[in-house]
PyMOL commands that place a pseudoatom at each C-alpha (Angstrom):
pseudoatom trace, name=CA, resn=UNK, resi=1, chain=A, elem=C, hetatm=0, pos=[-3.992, -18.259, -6.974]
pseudoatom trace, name=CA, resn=UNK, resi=2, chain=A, elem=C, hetatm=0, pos=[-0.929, -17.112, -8.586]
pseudoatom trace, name=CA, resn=UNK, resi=3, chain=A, elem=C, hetatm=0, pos=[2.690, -17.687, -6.853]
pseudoatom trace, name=CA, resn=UNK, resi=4, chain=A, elem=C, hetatm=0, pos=[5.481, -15.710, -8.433]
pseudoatom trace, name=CA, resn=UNK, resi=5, chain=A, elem=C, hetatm=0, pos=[9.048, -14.480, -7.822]
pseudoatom trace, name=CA, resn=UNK, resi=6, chain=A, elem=C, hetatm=0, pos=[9.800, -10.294, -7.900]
pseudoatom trace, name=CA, resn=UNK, resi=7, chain=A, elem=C, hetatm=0, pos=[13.328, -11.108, -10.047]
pseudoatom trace, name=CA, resn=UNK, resi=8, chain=A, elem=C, hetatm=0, pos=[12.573, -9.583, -13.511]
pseudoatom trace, name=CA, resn=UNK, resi=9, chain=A, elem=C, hetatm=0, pos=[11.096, -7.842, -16.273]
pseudoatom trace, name=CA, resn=UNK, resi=10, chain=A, elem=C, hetatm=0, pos=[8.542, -10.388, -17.495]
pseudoatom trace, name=CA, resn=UNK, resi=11, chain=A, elem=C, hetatm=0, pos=[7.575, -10.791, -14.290]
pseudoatom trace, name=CA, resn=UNK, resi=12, chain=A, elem=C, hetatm=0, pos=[7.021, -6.694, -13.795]
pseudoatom trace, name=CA, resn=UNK, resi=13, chain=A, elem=C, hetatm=0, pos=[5.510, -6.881, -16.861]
pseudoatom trace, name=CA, resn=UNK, resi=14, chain=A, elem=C, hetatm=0, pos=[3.234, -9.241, -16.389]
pseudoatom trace, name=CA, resn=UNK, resi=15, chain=A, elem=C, hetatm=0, pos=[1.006, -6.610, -13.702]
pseudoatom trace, name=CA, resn=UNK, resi=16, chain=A, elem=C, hetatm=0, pos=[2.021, -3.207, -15.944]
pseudoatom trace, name=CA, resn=UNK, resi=17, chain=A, elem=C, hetatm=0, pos=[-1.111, -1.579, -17.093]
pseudoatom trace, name=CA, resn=UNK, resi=18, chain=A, elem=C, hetatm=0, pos=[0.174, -1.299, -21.099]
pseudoatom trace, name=CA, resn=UNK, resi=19, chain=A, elem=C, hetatm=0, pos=[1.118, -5.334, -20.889]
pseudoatom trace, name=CA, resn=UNK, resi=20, chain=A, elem=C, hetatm=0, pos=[-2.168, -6.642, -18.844]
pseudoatom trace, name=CA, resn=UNK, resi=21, chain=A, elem=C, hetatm=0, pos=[-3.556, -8.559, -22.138]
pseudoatom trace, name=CA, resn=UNK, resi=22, chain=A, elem=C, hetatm=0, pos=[-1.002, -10.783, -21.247]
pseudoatom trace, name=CA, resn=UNK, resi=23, chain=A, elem=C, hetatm=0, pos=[-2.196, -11.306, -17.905]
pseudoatom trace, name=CA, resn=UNK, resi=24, chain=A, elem=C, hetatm=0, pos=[-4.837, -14.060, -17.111]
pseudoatom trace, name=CA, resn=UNK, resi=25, chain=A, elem=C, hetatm=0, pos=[-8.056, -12.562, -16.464]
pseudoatom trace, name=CA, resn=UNK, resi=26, chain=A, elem=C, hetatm=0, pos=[-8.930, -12.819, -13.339]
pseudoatom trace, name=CA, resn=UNK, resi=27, chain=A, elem=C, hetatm=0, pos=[-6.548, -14.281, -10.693]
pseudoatom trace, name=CA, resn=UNK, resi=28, chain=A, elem=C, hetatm=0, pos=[-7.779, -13.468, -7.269]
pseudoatom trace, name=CA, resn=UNK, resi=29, chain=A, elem=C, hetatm=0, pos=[-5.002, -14.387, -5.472]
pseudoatom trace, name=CA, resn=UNK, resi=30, chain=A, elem=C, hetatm=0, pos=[-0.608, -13.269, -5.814]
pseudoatom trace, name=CA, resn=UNK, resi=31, chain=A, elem=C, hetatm=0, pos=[1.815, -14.470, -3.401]
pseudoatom trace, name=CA, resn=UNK, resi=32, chain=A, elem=C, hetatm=0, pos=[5.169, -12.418, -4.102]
pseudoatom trace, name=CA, resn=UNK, resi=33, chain=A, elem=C, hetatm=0, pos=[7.959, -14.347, -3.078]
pseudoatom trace, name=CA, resn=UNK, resi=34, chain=A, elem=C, hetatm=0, pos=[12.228, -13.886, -3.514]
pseudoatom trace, name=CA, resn=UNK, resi=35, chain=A, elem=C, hetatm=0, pos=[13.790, -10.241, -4.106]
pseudoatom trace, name=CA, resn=UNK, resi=36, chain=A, elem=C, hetatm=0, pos=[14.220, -7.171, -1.804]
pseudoatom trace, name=CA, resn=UNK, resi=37, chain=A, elem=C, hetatm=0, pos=[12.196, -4.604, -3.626]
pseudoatom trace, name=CA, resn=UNK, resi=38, chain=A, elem=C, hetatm=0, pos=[8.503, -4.227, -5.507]
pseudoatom trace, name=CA, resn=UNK, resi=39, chain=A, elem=C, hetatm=0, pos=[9.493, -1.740, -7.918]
pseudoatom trace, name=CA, resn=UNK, resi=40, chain=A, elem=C, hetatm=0, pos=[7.379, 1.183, -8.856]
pseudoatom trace, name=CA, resn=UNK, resi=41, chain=A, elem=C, hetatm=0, pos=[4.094, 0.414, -10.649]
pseudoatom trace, name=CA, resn=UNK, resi=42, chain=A, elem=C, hetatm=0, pos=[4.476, -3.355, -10.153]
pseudoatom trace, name=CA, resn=UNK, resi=43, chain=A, elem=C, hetatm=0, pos=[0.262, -3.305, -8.931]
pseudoatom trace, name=CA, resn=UNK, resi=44, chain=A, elem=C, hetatm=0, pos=[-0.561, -0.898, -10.738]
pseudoatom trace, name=CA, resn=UNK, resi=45, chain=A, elem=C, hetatm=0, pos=[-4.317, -0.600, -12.894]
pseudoatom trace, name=CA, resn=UNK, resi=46, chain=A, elem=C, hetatm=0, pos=[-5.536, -4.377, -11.863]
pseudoatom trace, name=CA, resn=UNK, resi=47, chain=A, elem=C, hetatm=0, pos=[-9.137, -4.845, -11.096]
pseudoatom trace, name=CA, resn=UNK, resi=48, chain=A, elem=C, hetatm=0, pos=[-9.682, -8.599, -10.744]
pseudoatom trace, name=CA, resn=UNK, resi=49, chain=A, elem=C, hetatm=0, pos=[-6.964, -9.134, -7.757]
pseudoatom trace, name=CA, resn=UNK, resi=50, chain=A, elem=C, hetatm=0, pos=[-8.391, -9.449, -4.445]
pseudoatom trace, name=CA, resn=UNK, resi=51, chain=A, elem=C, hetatm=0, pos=[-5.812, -10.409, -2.141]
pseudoatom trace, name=CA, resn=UNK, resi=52, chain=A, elem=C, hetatm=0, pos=[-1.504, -9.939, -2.128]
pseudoatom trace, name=CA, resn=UNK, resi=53, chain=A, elem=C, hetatm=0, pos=[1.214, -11.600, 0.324]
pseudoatom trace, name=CA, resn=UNK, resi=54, chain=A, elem=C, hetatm=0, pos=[4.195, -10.516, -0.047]
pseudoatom trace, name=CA, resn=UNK, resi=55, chain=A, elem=C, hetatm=0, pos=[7.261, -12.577, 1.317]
pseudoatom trace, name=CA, resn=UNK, resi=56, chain=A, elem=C, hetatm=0, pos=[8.819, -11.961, 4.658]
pseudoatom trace, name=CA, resn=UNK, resi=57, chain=A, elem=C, hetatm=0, pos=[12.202, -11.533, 2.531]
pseudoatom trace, name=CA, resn=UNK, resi=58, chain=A, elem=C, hetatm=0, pos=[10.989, -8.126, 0.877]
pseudoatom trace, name=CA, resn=UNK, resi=59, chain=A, elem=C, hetatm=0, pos=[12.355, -5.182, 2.653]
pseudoatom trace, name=CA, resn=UNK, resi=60, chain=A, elem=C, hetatm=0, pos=[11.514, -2.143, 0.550]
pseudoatom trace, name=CA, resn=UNK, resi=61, chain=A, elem=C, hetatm=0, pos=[7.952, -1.278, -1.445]
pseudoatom trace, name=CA, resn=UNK, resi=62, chain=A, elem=C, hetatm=0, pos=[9.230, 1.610, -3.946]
pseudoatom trace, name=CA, resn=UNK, resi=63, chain=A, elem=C, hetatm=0, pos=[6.922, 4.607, -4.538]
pseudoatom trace, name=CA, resn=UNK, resi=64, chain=A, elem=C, hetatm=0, pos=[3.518, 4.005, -6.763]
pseudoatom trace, name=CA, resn=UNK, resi=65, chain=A, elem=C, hetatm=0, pos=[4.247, 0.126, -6.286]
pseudoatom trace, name=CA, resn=UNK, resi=66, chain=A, elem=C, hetatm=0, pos=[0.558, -1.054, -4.947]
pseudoatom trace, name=CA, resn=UNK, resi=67, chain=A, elem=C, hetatm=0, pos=[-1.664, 1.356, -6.819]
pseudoatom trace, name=CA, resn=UNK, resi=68, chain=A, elem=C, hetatm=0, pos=[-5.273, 1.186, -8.928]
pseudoatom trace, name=CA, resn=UNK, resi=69, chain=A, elem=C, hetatm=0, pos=[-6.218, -1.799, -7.286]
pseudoatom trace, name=CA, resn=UNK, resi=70, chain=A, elem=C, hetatm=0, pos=[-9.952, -1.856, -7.209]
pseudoatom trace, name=CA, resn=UNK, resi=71, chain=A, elem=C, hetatm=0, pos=[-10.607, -4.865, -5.754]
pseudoatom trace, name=CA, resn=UNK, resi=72, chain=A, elem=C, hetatm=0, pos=[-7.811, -5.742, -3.482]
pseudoatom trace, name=CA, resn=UNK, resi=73, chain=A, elem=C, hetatm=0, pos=[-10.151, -6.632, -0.081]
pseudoatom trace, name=CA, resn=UNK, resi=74, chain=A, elem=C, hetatm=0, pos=[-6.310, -7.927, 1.570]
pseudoatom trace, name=CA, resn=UNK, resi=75, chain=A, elem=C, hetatm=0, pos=[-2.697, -7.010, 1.570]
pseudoatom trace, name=CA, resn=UNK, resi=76, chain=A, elem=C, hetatm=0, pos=[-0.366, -8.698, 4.067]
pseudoatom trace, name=CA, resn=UNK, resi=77, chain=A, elem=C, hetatm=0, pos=[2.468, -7.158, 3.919]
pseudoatom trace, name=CA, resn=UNK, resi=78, chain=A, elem=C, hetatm=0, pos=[6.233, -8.524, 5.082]
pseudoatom trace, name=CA, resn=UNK, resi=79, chain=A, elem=C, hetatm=0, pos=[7.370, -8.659, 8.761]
pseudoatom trace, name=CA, resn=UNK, resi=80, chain=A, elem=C, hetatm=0, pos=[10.569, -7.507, 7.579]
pseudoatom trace, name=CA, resn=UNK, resi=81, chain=A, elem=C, hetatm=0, pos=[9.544, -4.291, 5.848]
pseudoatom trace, name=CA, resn=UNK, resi=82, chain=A, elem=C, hetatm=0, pos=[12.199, -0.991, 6.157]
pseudoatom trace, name=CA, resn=UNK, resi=83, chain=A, elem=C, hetatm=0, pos=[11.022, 1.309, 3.313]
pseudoatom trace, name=CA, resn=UNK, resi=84, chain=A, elem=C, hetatm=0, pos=[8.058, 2.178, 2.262]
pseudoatom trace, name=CA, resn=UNK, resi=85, chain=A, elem=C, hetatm=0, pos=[7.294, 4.755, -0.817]
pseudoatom trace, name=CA, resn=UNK, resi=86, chain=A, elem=C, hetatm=0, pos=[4.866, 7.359, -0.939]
pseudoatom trace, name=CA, resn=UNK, resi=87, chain=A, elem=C, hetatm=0, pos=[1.695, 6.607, -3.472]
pseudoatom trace, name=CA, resn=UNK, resi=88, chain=A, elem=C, hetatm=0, pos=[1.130, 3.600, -2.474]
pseudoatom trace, name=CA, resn=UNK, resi=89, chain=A, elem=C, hetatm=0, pos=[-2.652, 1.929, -2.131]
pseudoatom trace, name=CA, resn=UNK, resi=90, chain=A, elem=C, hetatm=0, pos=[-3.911, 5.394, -3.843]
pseudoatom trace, name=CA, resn=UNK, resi=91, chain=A, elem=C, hetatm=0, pos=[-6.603, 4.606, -5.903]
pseudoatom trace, name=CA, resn=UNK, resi=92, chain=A, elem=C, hetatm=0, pos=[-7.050, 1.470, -4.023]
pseudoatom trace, name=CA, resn=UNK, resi=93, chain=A, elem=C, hetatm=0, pos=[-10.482, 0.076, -3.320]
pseudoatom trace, name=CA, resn=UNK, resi=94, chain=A, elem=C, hetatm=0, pos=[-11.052, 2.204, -0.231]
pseudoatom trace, name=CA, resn=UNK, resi=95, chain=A, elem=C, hetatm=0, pos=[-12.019, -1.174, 2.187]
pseudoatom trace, name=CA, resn=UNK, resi=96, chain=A, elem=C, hetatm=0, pos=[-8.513, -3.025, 2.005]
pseudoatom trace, name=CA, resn=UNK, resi=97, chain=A, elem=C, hetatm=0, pos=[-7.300, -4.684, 5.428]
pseudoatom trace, name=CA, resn=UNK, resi=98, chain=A, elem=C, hetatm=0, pos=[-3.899, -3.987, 5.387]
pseudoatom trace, name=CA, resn=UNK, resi=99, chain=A, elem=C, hetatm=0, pos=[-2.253, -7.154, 7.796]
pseudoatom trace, name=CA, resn=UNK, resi=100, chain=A, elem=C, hetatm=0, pos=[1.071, -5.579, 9.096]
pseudoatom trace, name=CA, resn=UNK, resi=101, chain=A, elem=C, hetatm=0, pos=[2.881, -7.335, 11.729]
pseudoatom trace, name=CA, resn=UNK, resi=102, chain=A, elem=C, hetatm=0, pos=[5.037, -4.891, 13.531]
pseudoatom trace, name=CA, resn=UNK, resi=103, chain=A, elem=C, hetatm=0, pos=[7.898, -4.511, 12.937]
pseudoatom trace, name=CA, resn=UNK, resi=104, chain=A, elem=C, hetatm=0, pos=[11.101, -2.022, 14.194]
pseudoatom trace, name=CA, resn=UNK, resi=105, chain=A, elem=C, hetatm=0, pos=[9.707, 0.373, 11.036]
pseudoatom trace, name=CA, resn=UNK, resi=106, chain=A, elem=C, hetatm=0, pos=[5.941, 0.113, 10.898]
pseudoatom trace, name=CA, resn=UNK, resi=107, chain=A, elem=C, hetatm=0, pos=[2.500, -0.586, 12.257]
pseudoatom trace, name=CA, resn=UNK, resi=108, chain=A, elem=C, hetatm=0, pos=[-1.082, -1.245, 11.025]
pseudoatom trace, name=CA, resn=UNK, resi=109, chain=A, elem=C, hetatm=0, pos=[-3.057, 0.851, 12.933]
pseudoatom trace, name=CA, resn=UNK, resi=110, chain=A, elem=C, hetatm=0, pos=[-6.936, 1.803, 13.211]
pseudoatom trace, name=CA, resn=UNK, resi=111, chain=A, elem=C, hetatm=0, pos=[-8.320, -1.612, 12.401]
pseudoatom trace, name=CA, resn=UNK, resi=112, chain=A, elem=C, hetatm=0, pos=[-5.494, -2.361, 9.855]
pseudoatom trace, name=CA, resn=UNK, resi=113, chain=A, elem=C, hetatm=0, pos=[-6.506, 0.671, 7.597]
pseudoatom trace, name=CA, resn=UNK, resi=114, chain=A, elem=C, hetatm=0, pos=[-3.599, 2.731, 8.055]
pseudoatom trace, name=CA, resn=UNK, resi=115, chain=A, elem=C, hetatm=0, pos=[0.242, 2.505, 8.095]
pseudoatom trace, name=CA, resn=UNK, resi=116, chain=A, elem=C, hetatm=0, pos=[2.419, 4.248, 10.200]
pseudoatom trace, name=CA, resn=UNK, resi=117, chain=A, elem=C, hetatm=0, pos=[6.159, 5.141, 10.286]
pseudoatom trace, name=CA, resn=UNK, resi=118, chain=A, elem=C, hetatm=0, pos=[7.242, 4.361, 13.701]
pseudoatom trace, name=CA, resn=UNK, resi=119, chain=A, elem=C, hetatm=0, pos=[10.292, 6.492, 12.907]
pseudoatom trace, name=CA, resn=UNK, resi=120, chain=A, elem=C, hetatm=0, pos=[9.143, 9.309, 11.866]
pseudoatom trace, name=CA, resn=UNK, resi=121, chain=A, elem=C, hetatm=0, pos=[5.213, 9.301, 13.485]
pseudoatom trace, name=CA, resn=UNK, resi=122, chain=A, elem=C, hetatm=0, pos=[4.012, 9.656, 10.438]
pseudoatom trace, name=CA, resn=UNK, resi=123, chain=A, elem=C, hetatm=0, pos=[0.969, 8.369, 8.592]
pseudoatom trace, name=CA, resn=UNK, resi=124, chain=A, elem=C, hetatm=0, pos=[1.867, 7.016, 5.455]
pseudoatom trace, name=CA, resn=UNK, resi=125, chain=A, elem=C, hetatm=0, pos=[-1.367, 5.738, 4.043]
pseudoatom trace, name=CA, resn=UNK, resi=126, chain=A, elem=C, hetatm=0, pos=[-4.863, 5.323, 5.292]
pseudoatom trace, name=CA, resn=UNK, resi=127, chain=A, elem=C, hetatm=0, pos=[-8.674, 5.139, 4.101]
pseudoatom trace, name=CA, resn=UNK, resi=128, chain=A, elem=C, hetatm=0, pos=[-11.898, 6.923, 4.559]
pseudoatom trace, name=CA, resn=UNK, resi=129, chain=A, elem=C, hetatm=0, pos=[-12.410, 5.091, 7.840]
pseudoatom trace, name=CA, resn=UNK, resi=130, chain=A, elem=C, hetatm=0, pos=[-8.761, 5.671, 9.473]
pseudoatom trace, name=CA, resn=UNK, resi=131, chain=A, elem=C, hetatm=0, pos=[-9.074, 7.214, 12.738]
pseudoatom trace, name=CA, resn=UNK, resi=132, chain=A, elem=C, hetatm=0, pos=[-5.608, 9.263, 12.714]
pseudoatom trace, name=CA, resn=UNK, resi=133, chain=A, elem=C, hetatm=0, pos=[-4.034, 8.197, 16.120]
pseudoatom trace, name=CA, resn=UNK, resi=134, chain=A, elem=C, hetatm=0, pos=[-2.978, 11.226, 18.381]
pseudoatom trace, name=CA, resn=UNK, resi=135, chain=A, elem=C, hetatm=0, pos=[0.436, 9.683, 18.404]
pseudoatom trace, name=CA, resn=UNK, resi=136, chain=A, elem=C, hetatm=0, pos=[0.882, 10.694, 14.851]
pseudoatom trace, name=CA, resn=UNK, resi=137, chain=A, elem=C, hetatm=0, pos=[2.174, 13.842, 14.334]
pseudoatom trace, name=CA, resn=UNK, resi=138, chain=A, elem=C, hetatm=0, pos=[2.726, 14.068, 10.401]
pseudoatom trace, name=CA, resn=UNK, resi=139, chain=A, elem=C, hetatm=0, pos=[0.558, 12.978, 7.460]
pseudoatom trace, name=CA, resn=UNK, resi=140, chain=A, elem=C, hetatm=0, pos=[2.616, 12.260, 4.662]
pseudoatom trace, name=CA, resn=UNK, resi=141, chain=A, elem=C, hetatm=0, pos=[3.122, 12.918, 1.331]
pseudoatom trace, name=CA, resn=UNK, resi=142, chain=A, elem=C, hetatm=0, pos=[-0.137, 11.504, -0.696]
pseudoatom trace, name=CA, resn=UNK, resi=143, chain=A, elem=C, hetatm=0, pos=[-1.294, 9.448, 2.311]
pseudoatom trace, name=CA, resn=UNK, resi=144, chain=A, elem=C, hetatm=0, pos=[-4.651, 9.632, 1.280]
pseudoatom trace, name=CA, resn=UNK, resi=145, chain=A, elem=C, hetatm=0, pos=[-4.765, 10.590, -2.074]
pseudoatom trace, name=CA, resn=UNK, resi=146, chain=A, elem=C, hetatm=0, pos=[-7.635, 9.770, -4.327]
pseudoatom trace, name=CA, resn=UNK, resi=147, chain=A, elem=C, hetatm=0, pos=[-9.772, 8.825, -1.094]
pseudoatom trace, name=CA, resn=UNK, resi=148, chain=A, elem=C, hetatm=0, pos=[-13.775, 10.584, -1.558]
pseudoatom trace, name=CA, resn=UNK, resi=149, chain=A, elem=C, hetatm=0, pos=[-14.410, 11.567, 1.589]
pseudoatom trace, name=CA, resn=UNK, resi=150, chain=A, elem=C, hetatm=0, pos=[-16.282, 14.216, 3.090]
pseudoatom trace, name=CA, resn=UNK, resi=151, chain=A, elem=C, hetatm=0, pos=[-14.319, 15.254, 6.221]
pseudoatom trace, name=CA, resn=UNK, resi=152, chain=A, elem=C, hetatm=0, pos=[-11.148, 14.011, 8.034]
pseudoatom trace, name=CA, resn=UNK, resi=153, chain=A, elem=C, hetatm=0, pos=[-11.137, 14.387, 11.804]
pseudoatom trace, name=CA, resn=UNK, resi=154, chain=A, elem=C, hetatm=0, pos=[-6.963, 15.707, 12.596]
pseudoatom trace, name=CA, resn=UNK, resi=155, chain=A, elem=C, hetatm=0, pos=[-5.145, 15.563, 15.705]
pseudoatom trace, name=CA, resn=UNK, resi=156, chain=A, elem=C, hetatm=0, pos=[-4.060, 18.559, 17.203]
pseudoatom trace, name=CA, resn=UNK, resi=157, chain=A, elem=C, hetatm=0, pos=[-0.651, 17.408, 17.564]
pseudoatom trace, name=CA, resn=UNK, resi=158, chain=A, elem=C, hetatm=0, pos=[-0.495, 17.262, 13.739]
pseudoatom trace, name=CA, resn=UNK, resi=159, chain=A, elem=C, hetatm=0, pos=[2.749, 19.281, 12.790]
pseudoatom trace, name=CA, resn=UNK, resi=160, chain=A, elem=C, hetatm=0, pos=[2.709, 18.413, 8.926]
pseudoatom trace, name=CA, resn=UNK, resi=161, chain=A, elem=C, hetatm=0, pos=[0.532, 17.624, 6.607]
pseudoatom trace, name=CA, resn=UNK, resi=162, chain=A, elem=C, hetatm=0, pos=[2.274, 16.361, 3.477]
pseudoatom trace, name=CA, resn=UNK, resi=163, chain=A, elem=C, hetatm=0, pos=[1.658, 16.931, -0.726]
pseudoatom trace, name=CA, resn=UNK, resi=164, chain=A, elem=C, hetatm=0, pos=[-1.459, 15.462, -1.925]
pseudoatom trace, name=CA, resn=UNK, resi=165, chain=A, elem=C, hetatm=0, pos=[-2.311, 14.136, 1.500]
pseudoatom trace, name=CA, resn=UNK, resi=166, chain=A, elem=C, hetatm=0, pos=[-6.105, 14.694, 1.184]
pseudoatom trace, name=CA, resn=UNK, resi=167, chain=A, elem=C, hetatm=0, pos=[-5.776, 15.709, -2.935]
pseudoatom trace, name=CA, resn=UNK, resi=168, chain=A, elem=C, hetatm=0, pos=[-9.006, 14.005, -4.226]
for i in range(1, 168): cmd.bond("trace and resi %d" % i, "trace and resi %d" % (i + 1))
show_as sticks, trace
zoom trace
């Protein structure tokens, strides 16, 4: 289990893909405390972590910033979210439980395998075994990108389906 601050650049570089000899092997476990932001690529091309908590004080996850995570089973993600970028959990082992307490912004919907944009009504990521809620109306950009899957069931109230949303 691995505790660690988001405050700087040998702490990015510590998850970047081109730096992860210099990450132990196999840690199972991150707890991200401190910070506003995740930057972009901060999970990016790890295949040994299985579970990430991210601090109540983090308010924004950037685009790409939880991405190529093969193993991740659990993501609990801050109460106190307000942004969240698109390509996120693509390439993401397809089972993750995504823990979301709801907030103004967000919600964790169909069995914690989707998130959606309370704002907007629009799915922002999901899985092969998201039920898209008929509340949604748009499925954003990438929102489930890199996911195999043989058919998607849509709403009809669907009124836009974003880039890459089903791209394979």
């Amino acid at each position: 289990k691995l505790t660690m601050p988001v405050c700087c650049d040998a702490v990015y570089s510590i998850f970047s893909s081109s730096i992860s000899s210099t990450m132990p092997s196999q840690i199972l476990e991150i707890n991200i405390i401190g910070n506003r932001a995740i930057p972009e690529g901060f999970f990016d091309s790890n295949s040994y972590t299985e579970k990430i908590s991210l601090d109540d004080e983090i308010t924004i996850i950037n685009d790409g910033a939880i991405r190529n995570l093969s193993s991740l089973k659990e993501i609990k993600m801050p109460k106190n979210i307000e942004h969240i970028g698109i390509k996120n959990f693509i390439y993401t082992n397809k089972n993750v439980n995504i823990i979301f307490p709801s907030n103004a912004y967000y919600q964790s919907v169909s069995d914690n395998t989707a998130i959606i944009d309370l704002r907007t009504k629009t799915l922002i990521c999901g899985n092969e075994y998201t039920v898209i809620p008929t509340s949604v109306v748009n499925i954003g950009d990438y929102a489930f990108y890199g996911m195999i899957v043989d058919s998607y069931s849509v709403p009809v109230g669907i009124q836009k389906i974003g880039n890459g949303a089903f791209q394979q």
